[in-house]
C-alpha positions in Angstrom: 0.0 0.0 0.0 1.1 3.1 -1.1 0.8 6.5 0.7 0.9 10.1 -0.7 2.9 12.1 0.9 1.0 15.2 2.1 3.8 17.7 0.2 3.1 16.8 -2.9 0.3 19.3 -2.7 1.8 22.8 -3.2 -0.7 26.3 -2.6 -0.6 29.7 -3.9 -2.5 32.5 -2.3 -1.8 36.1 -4.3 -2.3 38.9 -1.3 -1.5 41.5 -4.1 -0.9 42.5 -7.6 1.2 46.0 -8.5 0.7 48.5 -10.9 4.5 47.7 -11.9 3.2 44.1 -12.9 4.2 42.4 -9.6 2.8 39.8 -8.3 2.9 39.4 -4.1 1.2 35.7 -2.9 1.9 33.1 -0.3 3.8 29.8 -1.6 3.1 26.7 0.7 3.8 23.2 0.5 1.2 20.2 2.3 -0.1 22.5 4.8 -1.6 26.1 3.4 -1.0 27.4 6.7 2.9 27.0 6.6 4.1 29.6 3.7 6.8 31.8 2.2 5.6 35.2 1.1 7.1 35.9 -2.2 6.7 38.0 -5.5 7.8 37.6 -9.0 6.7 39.8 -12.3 3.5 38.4 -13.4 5.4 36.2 -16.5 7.8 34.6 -14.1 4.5 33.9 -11.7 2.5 31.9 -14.2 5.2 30.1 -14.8 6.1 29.3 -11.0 2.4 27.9 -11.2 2.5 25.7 -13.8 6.1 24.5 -12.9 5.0 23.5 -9.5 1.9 22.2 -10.2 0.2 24.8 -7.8 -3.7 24.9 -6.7 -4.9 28.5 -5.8 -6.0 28.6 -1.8 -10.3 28.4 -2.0 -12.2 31.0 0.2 -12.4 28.5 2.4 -8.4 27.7 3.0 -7.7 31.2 2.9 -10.1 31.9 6.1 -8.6 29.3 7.9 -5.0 30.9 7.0 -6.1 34.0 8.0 -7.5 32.7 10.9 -4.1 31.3 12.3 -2.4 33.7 11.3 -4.5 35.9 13.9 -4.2 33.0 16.4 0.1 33.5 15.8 -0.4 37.6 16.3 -2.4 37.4 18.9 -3.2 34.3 21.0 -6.4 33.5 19.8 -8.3 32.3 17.1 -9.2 34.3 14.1 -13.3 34.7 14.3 -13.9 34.9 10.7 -16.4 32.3 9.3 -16.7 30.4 6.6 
């Protein structure tokens, strides 16, 4: 029996785009929560995507990121709901 490994599944969440064509977003790897913010020019971001096979964070994923992310700044859970 074969298991897949939970990183195989690799998120991208874009927090902004620039006028200057750049493209800010979240990178993570198994666990949307767990990320890198990075930016590349919008080109160099599509291909990022396609190279790494990435799913874009649903409304859903994103609240529970932004969620944590409260919990980390401030102690407690984020109250947004889905």
């Amino acid at each position: 029996m074969s298991k897949v490994s939970p990183f195989k599944k690799k998120y991208v969440h874009i927090t902004d785009e620039k006028a200057n064509g750049l493209i800010e977003f979240d990178f993570a790897i198994g666990d949307p929560c767990m990320y890198v913010e990075l930016a590349l020019p919008k080109e160099q971001f599509e291909k990022f995507c396609i190279n790494n096979t990435v799913e874009h964070l649903t409304r859903d994923q994103i609240i529970d990121v932004e969620n944590d992310k409260y919990k980390w700044q401030y102690g407690v859970i984020g109250t947004l709901t889905k």
